[in-house]
Steps between C-alpha positions, in 0.01 A plus 500: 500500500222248612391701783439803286286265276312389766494877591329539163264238500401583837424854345300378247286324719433766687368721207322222400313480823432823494354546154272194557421665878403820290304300218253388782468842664392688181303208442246591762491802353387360168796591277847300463838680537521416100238742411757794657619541188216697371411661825857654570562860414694629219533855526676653733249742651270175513783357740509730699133532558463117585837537751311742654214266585698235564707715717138620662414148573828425661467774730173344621496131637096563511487512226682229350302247768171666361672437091621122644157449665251637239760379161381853367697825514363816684487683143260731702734600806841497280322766244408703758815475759753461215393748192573251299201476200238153568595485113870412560455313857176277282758430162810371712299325842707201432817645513388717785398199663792282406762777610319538865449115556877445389606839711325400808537134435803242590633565140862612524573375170229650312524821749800557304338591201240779654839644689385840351222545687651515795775714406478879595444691150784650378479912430 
């Protein structure tokens, strides 16, 4: 019983660590993970377009050094390699960026919750 407690607690730290890791990486980028709440799609089609940058910028580690480096998103590149409108890549950057620092990050916890974006899509 008191190891899976400790189990728990040892857990909770973790996510704790890595919420307050991702707090100061979005930081540089000038937003906090709080404001993800208005910058995360709704609609499905909307979704799907930002999983398909994110997905994009996964596939290129270039990319996400350049994004890391510079704290601003290739909107330029992603529009034109992705097909993916500058509209929707411009209204949800900080959940584009959020999802590809926690994807490409040391955030297993977090990972967790952008699992479908590295799942195959279903037909």
């Amino acid at each position: 019983m008191q190891e899976d407690q400790i189990a728990a607690e040892q857990e909770d730290f973790s996510v704790q660590y890595e919420i307050q890791a991702l707090e100061q990486a979005v930081n540089a980028y000038g937003f906090s993970y709080l404001d993800l709440v208005e910058s995360s799609p709704k609609a499905q089609k909307t979704k799907s377009s930002c999983k398909a940058v994110i997905r994009f910028l996964l596939s290129s580690p270039v990319l996400i050094a350049d994004m890391q480096q510079s704290k601003m998103l290739p909107i330029k590149i992603i529009e034109k390699k992705s097909g993916v409108p500058r509209k929707i890549i411009e209204r949800h950057r900080k959940y584009i960026v959020t999802a590809v620092e926690i994807l490409s990050g040391d955030y297993p916890h977090l990972a967790e919750y952008f699992a479908y974006i590295k799942e195959e899509d279903e037909k």
